[in-house]
N, CA, C and O atoms as CSV, one atom per row, in Angstrom:
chain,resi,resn,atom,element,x,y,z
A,1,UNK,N,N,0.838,-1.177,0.000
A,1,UNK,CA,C,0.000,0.000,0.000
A,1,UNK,C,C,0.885,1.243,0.000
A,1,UNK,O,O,1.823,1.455,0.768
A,2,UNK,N,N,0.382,2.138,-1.113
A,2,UNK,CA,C,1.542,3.399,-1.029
A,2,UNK,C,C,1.351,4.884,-0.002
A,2,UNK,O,O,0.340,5.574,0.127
A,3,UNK,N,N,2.359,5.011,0.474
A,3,UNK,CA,C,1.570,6.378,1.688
A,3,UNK,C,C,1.442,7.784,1.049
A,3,UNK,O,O,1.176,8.832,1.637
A,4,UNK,N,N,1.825,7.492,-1.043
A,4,UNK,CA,C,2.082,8.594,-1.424
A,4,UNK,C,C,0.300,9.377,-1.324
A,4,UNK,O,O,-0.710,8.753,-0.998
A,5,UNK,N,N,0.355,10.705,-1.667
A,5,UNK,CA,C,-1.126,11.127,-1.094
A,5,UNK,C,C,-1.774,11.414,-2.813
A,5,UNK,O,O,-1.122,11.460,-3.856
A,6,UNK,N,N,-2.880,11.531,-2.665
A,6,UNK,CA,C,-3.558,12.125,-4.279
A,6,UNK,C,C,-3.625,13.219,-4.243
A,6,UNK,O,O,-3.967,13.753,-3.188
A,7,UNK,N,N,-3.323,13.989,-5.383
A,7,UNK,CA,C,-3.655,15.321,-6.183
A,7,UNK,C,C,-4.928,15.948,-5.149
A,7,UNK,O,O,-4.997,17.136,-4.833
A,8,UNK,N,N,-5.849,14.945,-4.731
A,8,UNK,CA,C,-6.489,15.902,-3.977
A,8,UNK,C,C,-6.614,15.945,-2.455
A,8,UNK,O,O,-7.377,16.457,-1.636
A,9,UNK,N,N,-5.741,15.331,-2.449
A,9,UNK,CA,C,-5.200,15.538,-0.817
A,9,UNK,C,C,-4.219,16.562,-0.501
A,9,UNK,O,O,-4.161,17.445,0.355
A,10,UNK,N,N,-3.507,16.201,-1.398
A,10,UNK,CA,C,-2.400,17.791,-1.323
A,10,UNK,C,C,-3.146,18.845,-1.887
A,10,UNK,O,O,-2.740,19.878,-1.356
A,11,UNK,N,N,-4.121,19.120,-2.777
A,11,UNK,CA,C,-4.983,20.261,-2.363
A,11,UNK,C,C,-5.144,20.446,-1.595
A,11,UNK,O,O,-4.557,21.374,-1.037
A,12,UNK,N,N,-6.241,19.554,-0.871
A,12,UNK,CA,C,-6.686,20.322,0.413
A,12,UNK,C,C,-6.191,20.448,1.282
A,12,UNK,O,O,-6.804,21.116,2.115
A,13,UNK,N,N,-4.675,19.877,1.726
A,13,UNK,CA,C,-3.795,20.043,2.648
A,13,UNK,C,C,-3.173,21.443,2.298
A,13,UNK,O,O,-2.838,22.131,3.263
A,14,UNK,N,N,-2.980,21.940,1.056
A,14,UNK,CA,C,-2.632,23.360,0.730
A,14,UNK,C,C,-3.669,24.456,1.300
A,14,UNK,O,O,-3.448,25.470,1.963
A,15,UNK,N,N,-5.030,23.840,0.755
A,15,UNK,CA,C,-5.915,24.966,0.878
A,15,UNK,C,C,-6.285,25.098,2.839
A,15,UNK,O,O,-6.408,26.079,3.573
A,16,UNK,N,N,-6.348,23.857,3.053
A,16,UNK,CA,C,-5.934,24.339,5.183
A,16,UNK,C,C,-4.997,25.093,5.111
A,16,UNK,O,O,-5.095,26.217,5.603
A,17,UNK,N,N,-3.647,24.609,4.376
A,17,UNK,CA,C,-2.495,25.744,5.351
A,17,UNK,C,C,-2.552,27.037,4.669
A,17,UNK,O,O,-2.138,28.067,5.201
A,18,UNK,N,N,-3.031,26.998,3.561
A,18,UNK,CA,C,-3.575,28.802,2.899
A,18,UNK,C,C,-4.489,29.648,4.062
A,18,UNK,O,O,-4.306,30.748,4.584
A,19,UNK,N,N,-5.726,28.461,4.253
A,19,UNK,CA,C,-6.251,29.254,5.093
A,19,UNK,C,C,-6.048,29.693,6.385
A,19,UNK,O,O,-6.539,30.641,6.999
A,20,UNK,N,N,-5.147,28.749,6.735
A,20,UNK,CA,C,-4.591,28.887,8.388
A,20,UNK,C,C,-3.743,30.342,8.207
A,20,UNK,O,O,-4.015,31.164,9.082
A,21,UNK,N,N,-2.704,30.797,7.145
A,21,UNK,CA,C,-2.138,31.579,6.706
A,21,UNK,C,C,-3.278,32.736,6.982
A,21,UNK,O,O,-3.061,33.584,7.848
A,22,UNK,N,N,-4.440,32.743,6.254
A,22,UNK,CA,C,-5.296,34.115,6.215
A,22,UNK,C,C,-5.745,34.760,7.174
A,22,UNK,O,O,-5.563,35.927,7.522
A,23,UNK,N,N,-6.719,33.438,7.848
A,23,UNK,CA,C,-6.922,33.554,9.459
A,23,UNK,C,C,-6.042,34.237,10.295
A,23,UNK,O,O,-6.212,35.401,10.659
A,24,UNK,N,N,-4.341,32.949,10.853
A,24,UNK,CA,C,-3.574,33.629,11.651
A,24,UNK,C,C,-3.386,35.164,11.046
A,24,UNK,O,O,-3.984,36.081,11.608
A,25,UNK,N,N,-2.827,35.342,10.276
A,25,UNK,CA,C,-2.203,36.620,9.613
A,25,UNK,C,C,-3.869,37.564,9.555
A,25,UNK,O,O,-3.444,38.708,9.721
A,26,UNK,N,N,-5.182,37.686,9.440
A,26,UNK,CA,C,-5.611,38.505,9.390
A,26,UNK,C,C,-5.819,38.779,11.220
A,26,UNK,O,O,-6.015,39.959,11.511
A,27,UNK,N,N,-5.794,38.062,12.070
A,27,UNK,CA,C,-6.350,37.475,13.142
A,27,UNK,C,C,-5.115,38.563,13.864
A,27,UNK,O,O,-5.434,39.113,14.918
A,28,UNK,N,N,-3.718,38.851,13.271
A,28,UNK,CA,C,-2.886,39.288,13.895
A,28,UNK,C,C,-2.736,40.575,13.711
A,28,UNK,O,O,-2.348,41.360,14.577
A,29,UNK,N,N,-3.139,40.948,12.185
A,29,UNK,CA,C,-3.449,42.649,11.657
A,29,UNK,C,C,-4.607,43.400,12.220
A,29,UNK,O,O,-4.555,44.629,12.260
A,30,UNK,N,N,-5.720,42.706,12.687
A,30,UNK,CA,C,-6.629,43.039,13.508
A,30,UNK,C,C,-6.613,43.369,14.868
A,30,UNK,O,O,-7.402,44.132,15.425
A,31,UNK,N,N,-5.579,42.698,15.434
A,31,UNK,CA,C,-5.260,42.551,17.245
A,31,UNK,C,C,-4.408,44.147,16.610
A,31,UNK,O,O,-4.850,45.267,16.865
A,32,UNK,N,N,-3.219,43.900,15.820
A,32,UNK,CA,C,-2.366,45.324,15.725
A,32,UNK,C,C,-3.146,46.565,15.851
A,32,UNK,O,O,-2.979,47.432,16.710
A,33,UNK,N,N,-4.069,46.559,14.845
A,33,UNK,CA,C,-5.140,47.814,14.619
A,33,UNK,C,C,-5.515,47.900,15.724
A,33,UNK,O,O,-5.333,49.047,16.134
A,34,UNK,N,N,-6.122,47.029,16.706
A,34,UNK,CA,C,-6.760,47.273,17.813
A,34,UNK,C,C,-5.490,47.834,18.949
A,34,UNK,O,O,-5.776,48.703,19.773
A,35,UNK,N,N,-4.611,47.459,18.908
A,35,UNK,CA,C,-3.074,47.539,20.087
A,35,UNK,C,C,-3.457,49.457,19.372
A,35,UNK,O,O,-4.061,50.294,20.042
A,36,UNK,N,N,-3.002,49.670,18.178
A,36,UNK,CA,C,-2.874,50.761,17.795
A,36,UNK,C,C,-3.723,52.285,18.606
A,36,UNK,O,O,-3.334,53.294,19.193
A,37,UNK,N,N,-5.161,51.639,18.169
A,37,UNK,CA,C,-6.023,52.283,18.581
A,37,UNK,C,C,-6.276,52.476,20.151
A,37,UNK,O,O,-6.735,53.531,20.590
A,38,UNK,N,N,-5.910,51.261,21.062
A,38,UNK,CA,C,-5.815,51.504,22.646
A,38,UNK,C,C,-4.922,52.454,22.525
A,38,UNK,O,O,-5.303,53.567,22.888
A,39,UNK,N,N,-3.661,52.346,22.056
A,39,UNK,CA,C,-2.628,53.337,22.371
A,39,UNK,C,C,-3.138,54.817,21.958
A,39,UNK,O,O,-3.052,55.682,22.830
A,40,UNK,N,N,-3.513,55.071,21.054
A,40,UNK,CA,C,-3.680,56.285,21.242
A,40,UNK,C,C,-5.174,56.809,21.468
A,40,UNK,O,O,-5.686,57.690,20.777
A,41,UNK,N,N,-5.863,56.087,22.628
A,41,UNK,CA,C,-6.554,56.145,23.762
A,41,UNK,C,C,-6.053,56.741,25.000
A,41,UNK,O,O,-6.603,57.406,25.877
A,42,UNK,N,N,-4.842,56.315,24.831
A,42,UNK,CA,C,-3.686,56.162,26.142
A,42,UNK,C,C,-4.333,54.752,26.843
A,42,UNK,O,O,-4.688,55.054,27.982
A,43,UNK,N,N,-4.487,53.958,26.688
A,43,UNK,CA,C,-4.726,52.242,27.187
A,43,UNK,C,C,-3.722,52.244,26.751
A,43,UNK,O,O,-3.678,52.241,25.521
A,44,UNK,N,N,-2.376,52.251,27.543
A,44,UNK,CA,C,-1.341,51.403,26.855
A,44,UNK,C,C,-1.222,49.687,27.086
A,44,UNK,O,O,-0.673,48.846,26.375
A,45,UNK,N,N,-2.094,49.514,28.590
A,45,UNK,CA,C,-2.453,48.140,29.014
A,45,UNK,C,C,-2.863,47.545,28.252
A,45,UNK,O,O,-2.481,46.375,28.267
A,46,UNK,N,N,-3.616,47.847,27.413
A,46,UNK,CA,C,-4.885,47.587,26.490
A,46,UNK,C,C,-3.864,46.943,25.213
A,46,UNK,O,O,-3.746,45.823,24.716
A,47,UNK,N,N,-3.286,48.120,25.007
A,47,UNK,CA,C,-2.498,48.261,23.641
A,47,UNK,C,C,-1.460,47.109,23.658
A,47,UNK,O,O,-1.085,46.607,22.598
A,48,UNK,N,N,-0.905,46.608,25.098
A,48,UNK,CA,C,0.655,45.896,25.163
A,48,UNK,C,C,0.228,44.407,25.354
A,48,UNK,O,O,1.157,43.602,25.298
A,49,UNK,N,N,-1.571,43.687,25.667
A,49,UNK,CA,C,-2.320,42.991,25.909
A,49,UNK,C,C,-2.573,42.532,24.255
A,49,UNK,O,O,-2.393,41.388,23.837
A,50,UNK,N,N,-3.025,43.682,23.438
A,50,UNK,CA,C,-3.190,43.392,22.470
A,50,UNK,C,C,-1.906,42.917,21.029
A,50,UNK,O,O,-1.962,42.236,20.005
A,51,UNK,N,N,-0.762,43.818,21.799
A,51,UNK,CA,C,0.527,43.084,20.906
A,51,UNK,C,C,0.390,41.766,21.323
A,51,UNK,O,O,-0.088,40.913,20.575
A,52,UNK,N,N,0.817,41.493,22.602
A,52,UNK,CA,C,0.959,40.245,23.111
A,52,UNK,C,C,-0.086,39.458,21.965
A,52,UNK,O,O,0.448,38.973,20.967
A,53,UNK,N,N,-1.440,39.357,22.120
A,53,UNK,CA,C,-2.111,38.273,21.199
A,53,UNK,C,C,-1.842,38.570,19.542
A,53,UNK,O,O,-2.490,37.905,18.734
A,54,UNK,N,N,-1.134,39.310,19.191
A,54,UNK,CA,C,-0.936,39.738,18.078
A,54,UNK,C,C,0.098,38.977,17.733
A,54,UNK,O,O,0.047,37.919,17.107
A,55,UNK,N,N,0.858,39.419,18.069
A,55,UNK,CA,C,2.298,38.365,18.350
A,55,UNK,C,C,2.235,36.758,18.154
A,55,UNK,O,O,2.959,36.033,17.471
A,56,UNK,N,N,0.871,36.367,19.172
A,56,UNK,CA,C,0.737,34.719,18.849
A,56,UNK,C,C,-0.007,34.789,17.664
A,56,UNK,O,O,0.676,34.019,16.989
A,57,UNK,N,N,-0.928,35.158,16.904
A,57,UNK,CA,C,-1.227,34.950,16.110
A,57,UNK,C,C,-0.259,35.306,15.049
A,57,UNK,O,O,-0.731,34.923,13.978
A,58,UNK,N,N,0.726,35.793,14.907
A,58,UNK,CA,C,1.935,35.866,13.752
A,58,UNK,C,C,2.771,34.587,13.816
A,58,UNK,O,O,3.208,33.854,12.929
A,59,UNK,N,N,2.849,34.557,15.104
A,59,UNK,CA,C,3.592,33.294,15.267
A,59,UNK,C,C,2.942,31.824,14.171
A,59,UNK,O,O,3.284,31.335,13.094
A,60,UNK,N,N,1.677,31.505,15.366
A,60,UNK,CA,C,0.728,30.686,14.099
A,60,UNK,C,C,1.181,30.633,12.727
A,60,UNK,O,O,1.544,29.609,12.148
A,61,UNK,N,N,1.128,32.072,12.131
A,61,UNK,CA,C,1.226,32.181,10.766
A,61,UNK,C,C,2.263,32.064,10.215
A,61,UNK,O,O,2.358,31.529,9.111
A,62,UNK,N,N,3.537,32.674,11.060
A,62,UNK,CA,C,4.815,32.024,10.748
A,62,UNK,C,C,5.214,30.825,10.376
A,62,UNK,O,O,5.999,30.542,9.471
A,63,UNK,N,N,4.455,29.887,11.354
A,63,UNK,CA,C,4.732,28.626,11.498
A,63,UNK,C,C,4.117,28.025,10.249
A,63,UNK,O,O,4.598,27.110,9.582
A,64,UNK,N,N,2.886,28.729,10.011
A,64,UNK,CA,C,2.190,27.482,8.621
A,64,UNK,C,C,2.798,28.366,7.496
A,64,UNK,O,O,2.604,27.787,6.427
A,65,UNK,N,N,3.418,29.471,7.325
A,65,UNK,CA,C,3.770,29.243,6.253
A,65,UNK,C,C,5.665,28.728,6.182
A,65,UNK,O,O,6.248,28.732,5.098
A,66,UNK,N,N,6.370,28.339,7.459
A,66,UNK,CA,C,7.750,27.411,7.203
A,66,UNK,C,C,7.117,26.025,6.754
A,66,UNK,O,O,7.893,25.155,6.361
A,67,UNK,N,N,5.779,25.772,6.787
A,67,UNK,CA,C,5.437,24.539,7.010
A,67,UNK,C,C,5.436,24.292,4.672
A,67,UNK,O,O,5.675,23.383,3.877
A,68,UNK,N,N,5.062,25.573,4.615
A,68,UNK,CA,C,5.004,25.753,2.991
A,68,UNK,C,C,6.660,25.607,2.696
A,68,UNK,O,O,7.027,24.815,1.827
A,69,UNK,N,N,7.550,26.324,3.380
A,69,UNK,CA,C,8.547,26.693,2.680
A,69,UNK,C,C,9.310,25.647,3.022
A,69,UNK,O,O,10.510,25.587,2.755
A,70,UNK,N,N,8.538,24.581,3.755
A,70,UNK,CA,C,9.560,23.273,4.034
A,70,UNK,C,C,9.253,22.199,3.302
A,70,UNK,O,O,10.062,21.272,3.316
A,71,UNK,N,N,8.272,22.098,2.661
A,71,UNK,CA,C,7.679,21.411,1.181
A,71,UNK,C,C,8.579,21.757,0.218
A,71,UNK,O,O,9.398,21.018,-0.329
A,72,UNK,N,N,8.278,23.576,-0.062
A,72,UNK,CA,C,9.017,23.404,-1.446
A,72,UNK,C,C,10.304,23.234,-1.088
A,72,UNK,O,O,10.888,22.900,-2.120
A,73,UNK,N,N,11.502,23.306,0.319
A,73,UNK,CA,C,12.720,22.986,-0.134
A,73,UNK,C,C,13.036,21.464,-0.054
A,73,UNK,O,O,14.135,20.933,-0.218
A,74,UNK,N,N,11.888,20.892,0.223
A,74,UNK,CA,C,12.184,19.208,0.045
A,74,UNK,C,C,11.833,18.591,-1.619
A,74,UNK,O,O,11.880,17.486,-2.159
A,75,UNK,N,N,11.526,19.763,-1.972
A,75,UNK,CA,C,11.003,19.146,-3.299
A,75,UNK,C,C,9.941,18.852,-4.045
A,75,UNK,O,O,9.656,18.398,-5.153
A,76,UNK,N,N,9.339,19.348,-2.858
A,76,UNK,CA,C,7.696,19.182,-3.661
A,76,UNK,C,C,6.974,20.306,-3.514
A,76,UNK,O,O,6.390,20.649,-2.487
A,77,UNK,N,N,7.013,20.887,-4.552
A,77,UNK,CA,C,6.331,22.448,-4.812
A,77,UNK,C,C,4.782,22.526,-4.792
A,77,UNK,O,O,4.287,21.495,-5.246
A,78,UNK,N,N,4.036,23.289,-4.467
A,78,UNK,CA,C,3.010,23.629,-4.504
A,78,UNK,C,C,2.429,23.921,-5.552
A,78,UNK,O,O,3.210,23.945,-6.504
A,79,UNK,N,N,1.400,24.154,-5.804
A,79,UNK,CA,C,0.543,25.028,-7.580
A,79,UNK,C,C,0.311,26.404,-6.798
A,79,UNK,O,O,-0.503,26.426,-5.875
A,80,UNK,N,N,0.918,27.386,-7.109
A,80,UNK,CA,C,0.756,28.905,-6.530
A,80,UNK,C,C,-0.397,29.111,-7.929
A,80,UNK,O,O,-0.379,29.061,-9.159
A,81,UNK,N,N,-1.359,29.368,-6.794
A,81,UNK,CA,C,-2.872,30.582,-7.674
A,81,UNK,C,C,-3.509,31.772,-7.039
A,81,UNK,O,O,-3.218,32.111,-5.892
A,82,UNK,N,N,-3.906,32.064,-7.377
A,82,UNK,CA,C,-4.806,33.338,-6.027
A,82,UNK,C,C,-4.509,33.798,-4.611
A,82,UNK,O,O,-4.038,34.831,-4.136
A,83,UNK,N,N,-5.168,32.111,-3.872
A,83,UNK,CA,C,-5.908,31.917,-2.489
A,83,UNK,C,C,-4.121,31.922,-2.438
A,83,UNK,O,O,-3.836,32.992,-1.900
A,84,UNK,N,N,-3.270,31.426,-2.660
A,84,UNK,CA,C,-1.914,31.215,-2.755
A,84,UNK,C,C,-1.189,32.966,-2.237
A,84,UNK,O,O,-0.687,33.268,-1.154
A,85,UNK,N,N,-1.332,33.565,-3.086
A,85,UNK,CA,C,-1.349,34.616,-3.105
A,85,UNK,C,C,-1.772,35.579,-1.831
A,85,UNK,O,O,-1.053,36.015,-0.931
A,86,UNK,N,N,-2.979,35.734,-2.029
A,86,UNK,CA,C,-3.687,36.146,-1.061
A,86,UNK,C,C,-3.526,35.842,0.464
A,86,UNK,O,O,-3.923,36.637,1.316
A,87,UNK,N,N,-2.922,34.648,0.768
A,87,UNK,CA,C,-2.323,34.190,1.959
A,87,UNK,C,C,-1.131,35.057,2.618
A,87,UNK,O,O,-0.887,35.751,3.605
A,88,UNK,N,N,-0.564,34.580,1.461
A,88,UNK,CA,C,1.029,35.487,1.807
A,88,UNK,C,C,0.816,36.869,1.986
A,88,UNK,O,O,1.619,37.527,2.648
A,89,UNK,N,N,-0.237,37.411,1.438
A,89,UNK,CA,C,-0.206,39.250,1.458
A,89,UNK,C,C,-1.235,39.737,3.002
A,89,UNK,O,O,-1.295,40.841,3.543
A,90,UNK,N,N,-1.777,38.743,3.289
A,90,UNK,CA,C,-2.555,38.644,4.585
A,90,UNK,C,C,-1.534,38.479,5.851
A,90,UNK,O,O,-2.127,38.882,6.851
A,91,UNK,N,N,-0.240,38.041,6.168
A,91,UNK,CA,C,0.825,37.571,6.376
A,91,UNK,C,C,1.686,39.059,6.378
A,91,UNK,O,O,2.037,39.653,7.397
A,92,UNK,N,N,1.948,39.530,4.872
A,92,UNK,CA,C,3.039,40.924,5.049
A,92,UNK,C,C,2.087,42.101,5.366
A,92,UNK,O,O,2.606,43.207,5.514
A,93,UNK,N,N,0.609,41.962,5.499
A,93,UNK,CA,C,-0.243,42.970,5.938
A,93,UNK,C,C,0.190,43.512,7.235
A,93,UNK,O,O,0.529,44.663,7.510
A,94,UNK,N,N,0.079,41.954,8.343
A,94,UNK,CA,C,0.069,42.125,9.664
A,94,UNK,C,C,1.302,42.357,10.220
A,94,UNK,O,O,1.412,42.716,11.392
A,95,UNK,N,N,2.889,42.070,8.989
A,95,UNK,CA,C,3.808,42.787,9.599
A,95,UNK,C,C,3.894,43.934,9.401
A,95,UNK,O,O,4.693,44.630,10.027
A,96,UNK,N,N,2.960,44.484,8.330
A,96,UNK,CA,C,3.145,45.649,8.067
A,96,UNK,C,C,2.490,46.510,9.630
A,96,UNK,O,O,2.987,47.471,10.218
A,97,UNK,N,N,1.320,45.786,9.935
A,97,UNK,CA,C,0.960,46.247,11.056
A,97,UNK,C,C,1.393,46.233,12.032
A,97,UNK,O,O,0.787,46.804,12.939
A,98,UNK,N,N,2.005,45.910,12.159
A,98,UNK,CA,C,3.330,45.029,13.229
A,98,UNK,C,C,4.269,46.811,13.946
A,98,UNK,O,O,4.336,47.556,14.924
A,99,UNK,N,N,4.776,46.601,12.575
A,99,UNK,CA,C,5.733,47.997,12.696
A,99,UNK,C,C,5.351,48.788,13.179
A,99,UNK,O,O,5.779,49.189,14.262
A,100,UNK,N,N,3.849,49.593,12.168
A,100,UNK,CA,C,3.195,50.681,12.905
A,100,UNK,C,C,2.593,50.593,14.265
A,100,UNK,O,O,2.102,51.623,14.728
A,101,UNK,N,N,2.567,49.429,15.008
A,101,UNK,CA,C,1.493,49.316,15.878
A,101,UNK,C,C,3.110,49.463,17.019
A,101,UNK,O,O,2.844,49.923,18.129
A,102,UNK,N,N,3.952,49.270,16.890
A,102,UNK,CA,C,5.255,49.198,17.695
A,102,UNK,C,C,5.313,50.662,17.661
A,102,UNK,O,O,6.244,51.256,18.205
């Protein structure tokens, strides 16, 4: 019996870690916006509460997408389309938010 997987298993094993990508990474640009906005409330409690969960949710996202970049350096590349796309920019959103929210 072979443990290799089908064409549509590695889809949908892509399209989880795409979406885990969107989720964590929007999940973390959202906490930023919010850190942002306590702060200039003056909640800095608020604001340093909200990096903190911001932070784990980048992490998350970090993690599923080494989980991509440890596929393609073993050799087995992905089909990059859209949702592909769209993952990764959900991802440099929240560092983008990252910065400003620091």
């Amino acid at each position: 019996m072979s443990s290799e997987k089908t064409p549509e298993q590695r889809n949908q094993e892509q399209l989880t870690t795409e979406m885990g990508l969107i989720i964590h990474g929007g999940n973390a640009k959202s906490l930023f916006f919010e850190a942002t906005c306590a702060a200039k409330k003056g909640d800095f409690e608020q604001a340093y509460q909200k990096l903190k969960e911001a932070d784990e949710e980048l992490l998350n996202a970090h993690q599923t997408q080494t989980q991509i970049l440890t596929q393609e350096a073993a050799g087995h590349p992905i089909e990059v389309h859209l949702l592909t796309t769209h993952s990764q920019d959900h991802l440099m959103n929240a560092l983008t938010f990252r910065e400003l929210a620091e």
